[in-house]
Structures are given as structure tokens and as C-alpha cells.
VEXDREN-2710 file (C-alpha; in Angstrom, 1 decimal):
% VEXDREN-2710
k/r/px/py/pz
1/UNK/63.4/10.2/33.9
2/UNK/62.7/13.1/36.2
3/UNK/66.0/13.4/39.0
4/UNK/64.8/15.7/42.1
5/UNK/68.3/17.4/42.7
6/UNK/66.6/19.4/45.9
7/UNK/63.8/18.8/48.1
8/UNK/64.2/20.8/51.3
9/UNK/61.5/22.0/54.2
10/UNK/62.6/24.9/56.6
11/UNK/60.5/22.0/59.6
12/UNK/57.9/20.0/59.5
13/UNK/54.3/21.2/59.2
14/UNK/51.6/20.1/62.0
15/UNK/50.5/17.2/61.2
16/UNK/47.2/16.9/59.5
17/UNK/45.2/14.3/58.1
18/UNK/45.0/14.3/54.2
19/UNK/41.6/15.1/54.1
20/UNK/42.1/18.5/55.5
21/UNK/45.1/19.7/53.6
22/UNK/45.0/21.8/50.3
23/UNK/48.4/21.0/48.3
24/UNK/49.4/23.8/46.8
25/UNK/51.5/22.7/43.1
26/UNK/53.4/25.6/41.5
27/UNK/55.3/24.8/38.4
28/UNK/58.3/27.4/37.9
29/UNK/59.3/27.8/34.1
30/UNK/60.4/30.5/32.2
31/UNK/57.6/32.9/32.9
32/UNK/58.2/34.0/36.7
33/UNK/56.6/36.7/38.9
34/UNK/57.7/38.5/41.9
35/UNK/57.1/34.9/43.9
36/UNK/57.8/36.0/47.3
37/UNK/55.0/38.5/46.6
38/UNK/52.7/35.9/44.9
39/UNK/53.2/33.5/47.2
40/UNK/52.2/36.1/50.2
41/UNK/49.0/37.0/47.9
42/UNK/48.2/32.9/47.2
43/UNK/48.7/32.6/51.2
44/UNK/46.1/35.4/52.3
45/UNK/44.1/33.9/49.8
46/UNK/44.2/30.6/51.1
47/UNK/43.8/32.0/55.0
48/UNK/40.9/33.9/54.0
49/UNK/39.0/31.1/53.0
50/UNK/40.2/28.7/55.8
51/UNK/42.2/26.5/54.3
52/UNK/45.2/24.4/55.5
53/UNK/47.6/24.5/52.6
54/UNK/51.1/22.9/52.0
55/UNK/53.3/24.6/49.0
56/UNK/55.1/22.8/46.6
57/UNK/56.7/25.0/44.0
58/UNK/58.8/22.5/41.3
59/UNK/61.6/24.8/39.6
60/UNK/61.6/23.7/36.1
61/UNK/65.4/23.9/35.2
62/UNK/67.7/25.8/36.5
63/UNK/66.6/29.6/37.0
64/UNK/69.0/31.3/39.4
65/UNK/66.9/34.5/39.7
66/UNK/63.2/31.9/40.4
67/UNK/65.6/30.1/43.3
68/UNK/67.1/33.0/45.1
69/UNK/63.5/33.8/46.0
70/UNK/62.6/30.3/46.5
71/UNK/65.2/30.3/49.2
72/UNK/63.7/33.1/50.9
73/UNK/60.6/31.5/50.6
74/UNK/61.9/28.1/52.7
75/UNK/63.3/30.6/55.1
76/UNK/59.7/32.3/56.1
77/UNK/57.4/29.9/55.5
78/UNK/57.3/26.4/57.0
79/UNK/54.5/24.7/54.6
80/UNK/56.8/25.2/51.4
81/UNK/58.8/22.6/49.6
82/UNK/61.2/23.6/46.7
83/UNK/62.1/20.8/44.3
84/UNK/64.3/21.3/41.7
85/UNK/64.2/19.2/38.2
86/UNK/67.9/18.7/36.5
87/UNK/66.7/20.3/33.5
88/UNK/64.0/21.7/31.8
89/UNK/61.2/18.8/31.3
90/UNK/58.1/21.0/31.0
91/UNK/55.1/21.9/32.9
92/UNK/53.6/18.6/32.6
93/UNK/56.0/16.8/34.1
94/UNK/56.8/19.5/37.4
95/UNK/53.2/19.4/37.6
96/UNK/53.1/16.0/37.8
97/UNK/56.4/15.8/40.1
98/UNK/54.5/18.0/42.5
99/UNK/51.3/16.1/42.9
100/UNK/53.0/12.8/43.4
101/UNK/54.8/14.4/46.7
102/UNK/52.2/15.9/47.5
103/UNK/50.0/14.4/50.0
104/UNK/46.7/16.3/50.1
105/UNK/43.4/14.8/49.0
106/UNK/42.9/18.2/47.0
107/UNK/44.8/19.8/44.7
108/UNK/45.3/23.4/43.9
109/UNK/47.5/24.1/41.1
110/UNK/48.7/27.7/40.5
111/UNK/50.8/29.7/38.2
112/UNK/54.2/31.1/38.7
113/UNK/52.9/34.4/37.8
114/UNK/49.8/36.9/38.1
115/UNK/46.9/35.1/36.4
116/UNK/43.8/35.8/38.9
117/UNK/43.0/37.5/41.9
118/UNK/44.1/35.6/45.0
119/UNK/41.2/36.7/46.9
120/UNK/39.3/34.4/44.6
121/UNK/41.0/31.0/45.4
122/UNK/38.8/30.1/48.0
123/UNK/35.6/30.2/45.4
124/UNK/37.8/27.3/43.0
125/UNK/38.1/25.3/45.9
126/UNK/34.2/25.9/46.5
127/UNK/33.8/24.2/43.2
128/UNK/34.8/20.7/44.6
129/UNK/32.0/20.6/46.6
130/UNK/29.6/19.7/43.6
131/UNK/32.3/18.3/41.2
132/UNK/36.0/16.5/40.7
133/UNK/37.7/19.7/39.3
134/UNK/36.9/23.4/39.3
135/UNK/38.6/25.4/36.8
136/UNK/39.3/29.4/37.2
137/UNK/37.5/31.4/34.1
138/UNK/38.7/34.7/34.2
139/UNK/35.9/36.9/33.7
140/UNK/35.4/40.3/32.8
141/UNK/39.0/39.3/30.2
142/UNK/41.2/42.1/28.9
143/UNK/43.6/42.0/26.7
144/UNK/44.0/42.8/22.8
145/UNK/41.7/41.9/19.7
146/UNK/44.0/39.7/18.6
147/UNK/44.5/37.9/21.9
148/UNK/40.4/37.8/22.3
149/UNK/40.2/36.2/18.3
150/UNK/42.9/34.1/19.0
151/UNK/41.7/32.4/22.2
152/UNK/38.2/32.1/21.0
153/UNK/39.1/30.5/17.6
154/UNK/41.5/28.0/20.0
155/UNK/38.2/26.8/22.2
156/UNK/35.7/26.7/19.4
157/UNK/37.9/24.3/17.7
158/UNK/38.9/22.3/20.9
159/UNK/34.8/22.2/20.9
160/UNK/34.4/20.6/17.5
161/UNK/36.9/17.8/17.9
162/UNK/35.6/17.2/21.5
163/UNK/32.1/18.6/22.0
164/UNK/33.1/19.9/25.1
165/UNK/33.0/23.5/26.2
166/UNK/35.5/25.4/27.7
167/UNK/36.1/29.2/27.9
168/UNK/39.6/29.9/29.5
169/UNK/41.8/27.1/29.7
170/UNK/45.0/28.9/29.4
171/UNK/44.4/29.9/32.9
172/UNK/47.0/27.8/35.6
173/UNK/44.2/28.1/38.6
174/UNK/42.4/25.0/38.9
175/UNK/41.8/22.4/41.4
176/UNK/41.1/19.0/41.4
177/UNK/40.1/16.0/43.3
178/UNK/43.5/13.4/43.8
179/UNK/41.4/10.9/42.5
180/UNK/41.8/12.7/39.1
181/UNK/45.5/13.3/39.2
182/UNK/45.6/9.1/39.8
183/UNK/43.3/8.4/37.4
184/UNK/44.8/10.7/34.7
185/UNK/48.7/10.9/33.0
186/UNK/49.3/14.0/31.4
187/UNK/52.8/14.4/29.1
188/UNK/53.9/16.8/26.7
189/UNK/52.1/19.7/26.7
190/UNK/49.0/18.2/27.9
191/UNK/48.5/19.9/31.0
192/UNK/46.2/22.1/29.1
193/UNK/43.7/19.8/28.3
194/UNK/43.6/17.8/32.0
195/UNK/39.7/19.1/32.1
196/UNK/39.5/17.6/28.8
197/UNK/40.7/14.4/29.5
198/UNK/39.0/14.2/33.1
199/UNK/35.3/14.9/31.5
200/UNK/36.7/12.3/28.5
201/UNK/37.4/9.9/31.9
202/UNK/33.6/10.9/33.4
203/UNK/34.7/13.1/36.0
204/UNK/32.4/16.4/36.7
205/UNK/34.2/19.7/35.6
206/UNK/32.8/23.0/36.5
207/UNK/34.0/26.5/35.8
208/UNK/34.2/29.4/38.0
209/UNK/34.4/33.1/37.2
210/UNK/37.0/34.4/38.8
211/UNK/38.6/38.4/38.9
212/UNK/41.7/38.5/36.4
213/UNK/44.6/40.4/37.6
214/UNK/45.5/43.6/36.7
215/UNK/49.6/42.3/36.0
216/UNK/48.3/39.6/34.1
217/UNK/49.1/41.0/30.8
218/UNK/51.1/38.8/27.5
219/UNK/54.2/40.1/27.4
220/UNK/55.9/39.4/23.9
221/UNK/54.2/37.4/21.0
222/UNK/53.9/33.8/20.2
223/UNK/55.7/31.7/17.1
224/UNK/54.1/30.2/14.0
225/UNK/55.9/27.1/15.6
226/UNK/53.3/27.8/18.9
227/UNK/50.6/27.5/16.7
228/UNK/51.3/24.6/15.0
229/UNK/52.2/22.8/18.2
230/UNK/48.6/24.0/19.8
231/UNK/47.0/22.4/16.6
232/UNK/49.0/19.0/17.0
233/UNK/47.8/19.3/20.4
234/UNK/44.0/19.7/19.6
235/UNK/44.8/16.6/17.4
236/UNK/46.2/14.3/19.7
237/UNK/43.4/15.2/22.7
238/UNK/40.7/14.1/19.2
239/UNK/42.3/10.8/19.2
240/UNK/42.6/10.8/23.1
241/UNK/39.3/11.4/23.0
242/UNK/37.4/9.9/20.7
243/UNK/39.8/6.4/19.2
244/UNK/41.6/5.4/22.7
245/UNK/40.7/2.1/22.6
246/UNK/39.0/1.9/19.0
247/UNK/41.6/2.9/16.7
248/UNK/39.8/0.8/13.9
249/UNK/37.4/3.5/13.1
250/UNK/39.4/6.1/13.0
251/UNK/42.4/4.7/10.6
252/UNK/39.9/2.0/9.1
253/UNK/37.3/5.2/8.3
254/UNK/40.8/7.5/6.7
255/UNK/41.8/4.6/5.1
256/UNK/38.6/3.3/3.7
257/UNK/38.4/6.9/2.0
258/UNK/41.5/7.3/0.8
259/UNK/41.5/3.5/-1.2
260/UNK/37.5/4.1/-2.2
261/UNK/38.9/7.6/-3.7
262/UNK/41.7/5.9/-5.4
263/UNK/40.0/2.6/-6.7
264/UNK/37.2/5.1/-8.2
265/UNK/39.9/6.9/-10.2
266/UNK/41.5/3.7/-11.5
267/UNK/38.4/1.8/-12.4
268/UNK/37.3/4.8/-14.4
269/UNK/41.1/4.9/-16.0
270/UNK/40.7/1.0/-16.7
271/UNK/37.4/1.9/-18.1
272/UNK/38.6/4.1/-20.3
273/UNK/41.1/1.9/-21.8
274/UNK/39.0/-1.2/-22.3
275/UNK/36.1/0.5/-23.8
276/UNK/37.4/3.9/-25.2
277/UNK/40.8/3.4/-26.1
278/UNK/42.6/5.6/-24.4
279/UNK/46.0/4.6/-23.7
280/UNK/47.7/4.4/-20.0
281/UNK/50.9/5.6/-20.4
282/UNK/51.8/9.1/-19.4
283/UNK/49.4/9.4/-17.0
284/UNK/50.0/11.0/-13.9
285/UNK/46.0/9.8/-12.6
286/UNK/47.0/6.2/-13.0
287/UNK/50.1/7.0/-10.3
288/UNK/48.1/9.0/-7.8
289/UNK/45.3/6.5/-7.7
290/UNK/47.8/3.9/-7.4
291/UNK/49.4/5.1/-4.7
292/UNK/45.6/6.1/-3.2
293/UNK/44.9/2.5/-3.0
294/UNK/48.2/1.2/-1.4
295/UNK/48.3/4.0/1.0
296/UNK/44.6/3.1/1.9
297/UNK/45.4/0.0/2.7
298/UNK/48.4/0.8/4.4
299/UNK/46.1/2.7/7.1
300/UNK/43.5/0.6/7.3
301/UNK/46.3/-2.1/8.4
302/UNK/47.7/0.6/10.5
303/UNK/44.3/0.7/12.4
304/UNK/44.1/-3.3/12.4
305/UNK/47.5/-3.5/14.3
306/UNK/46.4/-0.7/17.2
307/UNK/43.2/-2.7/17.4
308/UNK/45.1/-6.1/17.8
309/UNK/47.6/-3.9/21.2
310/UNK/44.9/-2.4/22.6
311/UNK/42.7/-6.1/23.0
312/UNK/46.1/-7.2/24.2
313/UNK/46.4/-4.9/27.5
314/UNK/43.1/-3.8/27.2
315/UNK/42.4/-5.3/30.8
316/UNK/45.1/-2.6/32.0
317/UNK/43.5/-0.4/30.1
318/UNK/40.4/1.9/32.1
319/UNK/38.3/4.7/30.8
320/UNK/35.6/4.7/33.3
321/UNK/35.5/5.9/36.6
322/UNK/33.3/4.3/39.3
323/UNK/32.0/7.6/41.4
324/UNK/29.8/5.3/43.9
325/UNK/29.2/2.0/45.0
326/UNK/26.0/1.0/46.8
327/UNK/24.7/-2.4/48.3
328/UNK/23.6/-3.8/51.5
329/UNK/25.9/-7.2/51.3
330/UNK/29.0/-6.3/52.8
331/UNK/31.8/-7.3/50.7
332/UNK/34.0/-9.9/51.1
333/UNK/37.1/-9.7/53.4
END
């Protein structure tokens, strides 16, 4: 469970409906900027395109340095709320923390440190006028070979377990309609595919090309253990995706292959016996397809018993989203 040990506004902001605020959610982790200087660039990004904004930056653990200039930041500007978690949970979960005190009916979410051009917020939030979430391509990209090769090899596999195309979603900048953050629980690590999961849901995702920043350059070098949890991650956004609420055909299809394979290889050593005479004994085959078929079977059951939870809560269960209803017989009161 999430405990909010802090949650403190210099005053209150003028009141506004919901409709015409922009919440601003910044999720402070390990990676940190100059943020009273950020947050004066996300600000003159956000006047500049005439926006009424609330801030709500969620300190992700304690960070003394990240909260000395969060205090300064309560002290100057009256449309900033600091919260601070009790330990490190992640950015999925300060992400979430923010939206859910949040109150505005869009959302801009932003990172802790220079990823675009501020100048270019107000073209994300353009994006929501012709979709549920805009997301911030940053376009012309530098950066190294390697960075380049990586991040393209990342999306063109994220594109052939999902069939969806994205080009940048590394980037923090994106906005998005409330109706998506209600609609939508993201854990883990899987704040990086929310435009995944909303298109999955039938939301409308756009990108938009915005400027880089000249600061935003990777500073240090990633683990094999970052790559392997990126792959795991790609992995569980396939099932997400694709075996939600049919989890038959994915462990019935695995399994189905795996006890064909290994009923194959033991008819053929059973044939070989009866009719040829060769003996069984001291054959390592006659384990492995043993063990083919029972672990075939094991997975197929395995897809049998998701199948018999999901038609159990599958009534709390939605993967649609209704984006209009139209009739001429008022409803009923």
C-alpha cells in the first residue's frame, strides 16, 4: 500500500471547473533535473499555450537533494502539490498516486528531467482534440548508434507481439483523457506501455513530433538485467493484449504443441519397439517425450483453470470502451 507521508499547498488555487484545468503529474525518481528550472520552463510552456495547470510532482522515495527544491517550489508557486511516497514504489505507482489527486479532466504527465522542449507542450495537449491520448515523439532524435539500434529493435518487437506502432515511447511527455487513466491500471513497470494498453482498450492514440532537448542526453549505460526486464515486459503487454480474457488459446495452443511434439516422439519409440525391436531402456528420447506429454498437459490444464476465473468475474471484467451513446428516448430516471 502506497502511504502519502506529505501533501502540502503553499494556498489554494482559484477555483476552476475540472473541465478547464490541465493536471500537471511529475513522478520524481532517481533521475532528477534542475526542477525549479524545469518546472519554470513546463510553466512558460503551459502559459504560452493558455492553459490553466495545477502541478503535482510525487517524490518517489526519499531524495533529500529532489525535496529541498520541491520546497522552494511550494514556496513560489501556488498551483504545486508535493507528495511524498514512504519508499521507493516506482513510477507506475507515483504516476498513479498523482492522477488519483488530481482533479483535472486532462492529464499531462511529464518527466523529472529534460526530455522535450517545453515550448512544445501546448502542441501534445492539441492532440486531445482529435483523440484520448497524445504522445510526445521526439523528432529530429540524437543520440549514439547504439542508443538509435537499441530503441528501434525495442519498438519493432513491441510491433510484432502487438501490431501496434509506436516510435518513442521512452519519452515521459504525454497526455491523456481522465477517462483513460479510469479505465486503465497500470503496475510494475507498465507505465511504458499505457498507449499500448489504451489502443488494446479502443481508445484513439496519436503521436506528435515534438523538439528534443538539447540536456536530454543518457547518462551512464543500462544492465543485462534492464534488458531482460524490458523483454518480460514486452511479454506480459502480449498476453495483456492478446489472451486477457481468453487464456485457453494461448496455454491450450503452447500446450497442444508441446504434448503433439512429445506423443510424436513416443509413438515412433513404441513403434520401434513393437515392430523393429529395438529395446527402451537407456533411452534418453523415451524421458524427454515423456515429460513433453505431461508438461503438455500440465499447460493446457493451466489454460483450462484461467478460463474457468475469468467466466467467473468476467462481468467485472471490461475491455471495451463506449466512446458515444446516441438515441432520441431519454433514458430512464
Amino acid at each position: 500500500m502506497v502511504r502519502v507521508v506529505q501533501m502540502t499547498t503553499l494556498k489554494a488555487v482559484p477555483s476552476r471547473t475540472s473541465d478547464e484545468i490541465v493536471s500537471v503529474v511529475v513522478p520524481v525518481g532517481s533521475r532528477v533535473d534542475d526542477l525549479v528550472s524545469l518546472h519554470r520552463d513546463y510553466r512558460r510552456g503551459l502559459d504560452d499555450a493558455g492553459v490553466i495547470a495545477e502541478f503535482f510532482y510525487i517524490l518517489d522515495g526519499p531524495n533529500e537533494a529532489a525535496r529541498e527544491q520541491l520546497e522552494t517550489l511550494l514556496s513560489s508557486d501556488p498551483s504545486v502539490t508535493v507528495i511524498e511516497l514512504a519508499r521507493k514504489f516506482g513510477e507506475s505507482t507515483a504516476l498513479s498516486v498523482g492522477i488519483e489527486h488530481s482533479r483535472g479532466s486532462r492529464i499531462l504527465t511529464l518527466p523529472a528531467y529534460c526530455q522535450i522542449e517545453a515550448v512544445a507542450i501546448g502542441r501534445i495537449l492539441q492532440g486531445l482534440s482529435s483523440s484520448d491520448m497524445s504522445l510526445a515523439k521526439r523528432w529530429p532524435r540524437r543520440g549514439s548508434w547504439l542508443e538509435h539500434f537499441r530503441r528501434r529493435i525495442f519498438h519493432k518487437l513491441l510491433h510484432w507481439v502487438t501490431s501496434l506502432s509506436f516510435d518513442d515511447l521512452g519519452c515521459g511527455a504525454r497526455a491523456f483523457r481522465r477517462q483513460v487513466a479510469q479505465e486503465i491500471s497500470i503496475y510494475g513497470d507498465q507505465h511504458r506501455f499505457l498507449p499500448v494498453l489504451a489502443a488494446k482498450r479502443g481508445f484513439k492514440v496519436v503521436q506528435v513530433e515534438v523538439p528534443q532537448s538539447p540536456q536530454d542526453l543518457f547518462r551512464g549505460r543500462y544492465k543485462l538485467k534492464e534488458y531482460l526486464h524490458r523483454i518480460l515486459d514486452i511479454f506480459t503487454v502480449f498476453f495483456l493484449v492478446r489472451f486477457t480474457k481468453k487464456p485457453l488459446r494461448f496455454f491450450g495452443t503452447l500446450g497442444s504443441i508441446v504434448f503433439l511434439t512429445g506423443s510424436v516422439i513416443l509413438g515412433w519409440l513404441v513403434a520401434q519397439r513393437l515392430f523393429l525391436g529395438v529395446g527402451l531402456a537407456d533411452r534418453p528420447a523415451m524421458l524427454l517425450s515423456s515429460l513433453f506429454v505431461v508438461l503438455g498437459i500440465q499447460i493446457f490444464a493451466l489454460g483450462l483453470i484461467g478460463e474457468l476465473i475469468i467466466f467467473t468475474h468476467a462481468r467485472q471484467i471490461k475491455e471495451y470502451t463506449i466512446e458515444r451513446i446516441s438515441s432520441q428516448v431519454e433514458p430512464p430516471k
